[in-house]
C-alpha positions as CSV (number, residue, x, y, z in Angstrom):
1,X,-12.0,-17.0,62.9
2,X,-14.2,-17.1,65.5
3,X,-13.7,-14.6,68.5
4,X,-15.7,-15.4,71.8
5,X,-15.8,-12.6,74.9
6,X,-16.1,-14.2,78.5
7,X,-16.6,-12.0,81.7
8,X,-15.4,-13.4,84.8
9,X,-14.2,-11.8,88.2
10,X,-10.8,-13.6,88.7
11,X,-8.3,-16.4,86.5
12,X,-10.1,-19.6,88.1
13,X,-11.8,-19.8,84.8
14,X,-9.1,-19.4,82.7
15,X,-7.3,-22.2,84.8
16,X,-10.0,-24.5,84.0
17,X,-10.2,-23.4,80.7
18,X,-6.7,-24.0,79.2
19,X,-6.1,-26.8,81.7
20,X,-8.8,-28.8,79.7
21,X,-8.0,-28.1,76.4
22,X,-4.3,-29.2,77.1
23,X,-5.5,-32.0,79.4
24,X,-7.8,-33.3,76.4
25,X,-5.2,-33.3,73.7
26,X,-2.4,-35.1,75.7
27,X,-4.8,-37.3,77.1
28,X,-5.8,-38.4,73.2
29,X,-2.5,-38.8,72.7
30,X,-1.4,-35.8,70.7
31,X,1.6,-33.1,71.2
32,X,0.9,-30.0,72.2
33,X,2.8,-26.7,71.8
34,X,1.7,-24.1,74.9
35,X,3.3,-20.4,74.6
36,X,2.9,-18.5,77.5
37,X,2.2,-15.0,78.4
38,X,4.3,-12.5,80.6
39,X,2.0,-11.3,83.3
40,X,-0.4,-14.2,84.0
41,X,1.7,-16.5,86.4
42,X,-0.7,-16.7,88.6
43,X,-3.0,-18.8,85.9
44,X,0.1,-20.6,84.6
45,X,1.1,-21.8,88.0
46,X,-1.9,-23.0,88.5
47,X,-2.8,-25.1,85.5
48,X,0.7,-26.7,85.5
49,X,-0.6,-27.9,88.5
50,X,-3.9,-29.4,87.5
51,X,-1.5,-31.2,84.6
52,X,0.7,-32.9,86.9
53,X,-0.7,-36.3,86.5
54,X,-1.2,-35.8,82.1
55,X,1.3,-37.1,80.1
56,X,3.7,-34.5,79.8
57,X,6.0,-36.1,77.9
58,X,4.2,-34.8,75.2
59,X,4.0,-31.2,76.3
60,X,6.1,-28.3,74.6
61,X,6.2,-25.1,76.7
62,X,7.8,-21.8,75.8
63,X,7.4,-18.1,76.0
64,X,5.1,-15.7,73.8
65,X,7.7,-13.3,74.2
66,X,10.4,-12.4,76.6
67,X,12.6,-8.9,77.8
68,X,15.7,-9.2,76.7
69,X,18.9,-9.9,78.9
70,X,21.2,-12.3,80.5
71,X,19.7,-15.2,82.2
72,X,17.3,-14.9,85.3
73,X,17.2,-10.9,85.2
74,X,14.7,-9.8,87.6
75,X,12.7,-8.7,84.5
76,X,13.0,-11.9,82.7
77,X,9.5,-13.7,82.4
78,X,10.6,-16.5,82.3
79,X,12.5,-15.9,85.6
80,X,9.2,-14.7,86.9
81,X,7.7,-18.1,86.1
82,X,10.1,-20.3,88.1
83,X,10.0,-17.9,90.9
84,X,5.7,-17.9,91.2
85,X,6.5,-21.6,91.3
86,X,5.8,-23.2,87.9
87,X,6.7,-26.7,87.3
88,X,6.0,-29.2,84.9
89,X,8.0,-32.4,85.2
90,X,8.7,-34.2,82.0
91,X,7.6,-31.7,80.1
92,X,10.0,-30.3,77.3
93,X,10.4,-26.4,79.0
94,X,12.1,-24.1,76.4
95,X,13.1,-20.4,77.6
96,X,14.2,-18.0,75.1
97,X,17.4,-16.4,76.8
98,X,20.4,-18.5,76.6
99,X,23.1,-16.0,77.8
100,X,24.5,-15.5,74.4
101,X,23.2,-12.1,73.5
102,X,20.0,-10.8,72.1
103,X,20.6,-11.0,68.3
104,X,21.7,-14.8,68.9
105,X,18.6,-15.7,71.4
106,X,16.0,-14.3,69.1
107,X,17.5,-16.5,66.4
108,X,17.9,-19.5,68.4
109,X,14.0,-18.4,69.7
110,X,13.1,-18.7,66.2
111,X,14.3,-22.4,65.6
112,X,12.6,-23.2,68.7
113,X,9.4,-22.5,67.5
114,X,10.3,-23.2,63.8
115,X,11.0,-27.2,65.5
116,X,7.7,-26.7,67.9
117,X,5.4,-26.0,65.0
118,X,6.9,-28.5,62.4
119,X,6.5,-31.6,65.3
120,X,2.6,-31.6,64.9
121,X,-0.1,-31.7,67.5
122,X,-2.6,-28.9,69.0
123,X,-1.1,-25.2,69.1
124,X,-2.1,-23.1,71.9
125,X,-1.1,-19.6,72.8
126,X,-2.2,-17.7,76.1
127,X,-1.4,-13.7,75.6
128,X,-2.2,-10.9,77.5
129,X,-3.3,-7.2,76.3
130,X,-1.5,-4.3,77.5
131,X,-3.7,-1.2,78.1
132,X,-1.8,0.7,75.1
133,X,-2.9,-2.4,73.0
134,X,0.2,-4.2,72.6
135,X,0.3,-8.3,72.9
136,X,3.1,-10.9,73.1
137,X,6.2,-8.7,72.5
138,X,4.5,-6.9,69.6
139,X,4.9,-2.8,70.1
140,X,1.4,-1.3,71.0
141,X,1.1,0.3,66.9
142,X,3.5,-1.4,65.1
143,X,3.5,-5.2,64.2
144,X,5.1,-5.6,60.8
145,X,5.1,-9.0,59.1
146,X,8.2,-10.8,59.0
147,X,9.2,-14.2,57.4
148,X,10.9,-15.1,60.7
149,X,8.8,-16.8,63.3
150,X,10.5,-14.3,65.8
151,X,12.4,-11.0,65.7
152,X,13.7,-8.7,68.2
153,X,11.6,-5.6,68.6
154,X,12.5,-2.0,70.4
155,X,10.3,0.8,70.4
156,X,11.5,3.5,73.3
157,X,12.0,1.6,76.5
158,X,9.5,-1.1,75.6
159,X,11.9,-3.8,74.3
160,X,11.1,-7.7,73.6
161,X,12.3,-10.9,71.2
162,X,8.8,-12.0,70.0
163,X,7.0,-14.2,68.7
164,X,5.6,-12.4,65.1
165,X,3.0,-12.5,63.2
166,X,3.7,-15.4,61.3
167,X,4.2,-17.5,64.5
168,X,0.9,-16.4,65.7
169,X,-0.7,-17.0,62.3
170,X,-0.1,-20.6,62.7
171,X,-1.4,-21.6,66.2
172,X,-4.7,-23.2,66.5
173,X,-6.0,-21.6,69.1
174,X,-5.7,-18.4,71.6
175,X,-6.5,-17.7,74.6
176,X,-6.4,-14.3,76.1
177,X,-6.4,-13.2,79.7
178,X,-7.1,-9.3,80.4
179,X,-7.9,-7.6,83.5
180,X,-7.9,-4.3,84.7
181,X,-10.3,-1.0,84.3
182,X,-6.9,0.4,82.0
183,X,-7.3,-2.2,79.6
184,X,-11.2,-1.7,78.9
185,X,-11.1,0.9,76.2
186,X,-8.5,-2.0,74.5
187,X,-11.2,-4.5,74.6
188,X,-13.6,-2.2,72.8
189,X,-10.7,-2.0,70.0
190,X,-10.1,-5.3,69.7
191,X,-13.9,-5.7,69.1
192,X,-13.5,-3.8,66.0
193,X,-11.7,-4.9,62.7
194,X,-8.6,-2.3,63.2
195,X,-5.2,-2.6,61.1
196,X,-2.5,-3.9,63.2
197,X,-0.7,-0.6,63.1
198,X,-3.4,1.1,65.7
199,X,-3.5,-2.1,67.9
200,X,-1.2,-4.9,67.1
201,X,-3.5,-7.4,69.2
202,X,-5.3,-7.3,66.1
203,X,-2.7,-10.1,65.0
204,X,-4.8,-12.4,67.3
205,X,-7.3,-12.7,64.8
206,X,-5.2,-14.7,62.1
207,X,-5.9,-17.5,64.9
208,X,-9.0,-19.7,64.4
209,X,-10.3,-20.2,67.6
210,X,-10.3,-17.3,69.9
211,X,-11.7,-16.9,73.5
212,X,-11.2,-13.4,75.5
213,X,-11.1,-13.9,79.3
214,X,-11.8,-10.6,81.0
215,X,-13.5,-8.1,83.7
216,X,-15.4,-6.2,81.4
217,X,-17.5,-8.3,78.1
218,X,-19.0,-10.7,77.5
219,X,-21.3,-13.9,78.5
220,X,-20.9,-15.1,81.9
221,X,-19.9,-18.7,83.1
């Protein structure tokens, strides 16, 4: 595993960033699996712009982890997604609600990715960092392994169906985008080898290739 910290002042890096890698793969001809974050649409938006003219047909896009509901709730990320404008034509977009309930969507979210990581190709995840030290859908001090490549996960009012630890463990390379003064001391954590049960962001490191985009560490660009 190699972990690398990058400052920057705003997500024009990161844009660049994943938008190569991605670009780069399809371009070569490969598939590529891209799970996105809650709270970076901004970013999102903007790469799926800069990918417009790759070939998409080759691109797999779904979710890190998403709130529970019916389909479009106002809290739904991918709802948010759509609504901040992101579009990637012949691309093969996969939400995880489907309207039938949450037991049945994190199920049918776990075939989804079981299919996604079986098909091959470069696996890329972009997650964020909450400033109690949760990522993806994993609560802040408890990420316990399961066999399934997603599981439903409620912990007070914080409530997601999320990728797990195993899913994580088999991407090829992560890419994290945190910003904020509240989400500092996190940073410092995640710089440190911690069991996932302080700071379940510590999952990140099962991943090869990791590169930290944020406000606070780091070499500069």
């Amino acid at each position: 595993m190699t972990m690398r910290f990058v400052k920057i002042a705003d997500a024009e890096p990161v844009v660049q960033y994943l938008a190569g890698v991605i670009g780069r793969h399809l371009e070569a001809g490969e598939r590529v699996l891209w799970q996105l974050s809650g709270g970076s649409a901004i970013a999102e938006v903007a790469v799926a712009g800069k990918l417009r003219n790759a070939p998409l047909e080759h691109l797999t896009v779904t979710l890190t982890d998403e709130r529970p509901g019916p389909v479009g709730h106002p809290d739904s990320n991918w709802f948010q997604l759509e609504q901040a404008g992101f579009k990637l034509p012949g691309a093969k977009l996969l939400p995880v609600l489907t309207g039938a309930g949450t037991e049945a969507d994190t199920a049918a979210f776990a075939d989804v990715l079981a299919h996604a990581l079986a098909s091959g190709g470069y696996r890329l995840g972009l997650f964020g960092i909450g400033s109690d030290g949760h990522t993806a859908g994993l609560p802040a001090e408890n990420a316990p392994d399961h066999v399934e490549l997603a599981a439903y996960y409620e912990d007070g009012s914080f409530r997601r169906i999320s990728s797990t630890p195993a899913t994580i463990a088999r991407l090829d390379e992560a890419v994290v985008f945190v910003m904020g003064e509240a989400k500092h001391a996190q940073l410092d954590r995640l710089s440190k080898n911690l069991p996932v049960t302080e700071q379940s962001a510590q999952v990140l490191k099962q991943v090869p290739k990791i590169t930290v985009f944020n406000d606070y560490k780091g070499e500069t660009l």
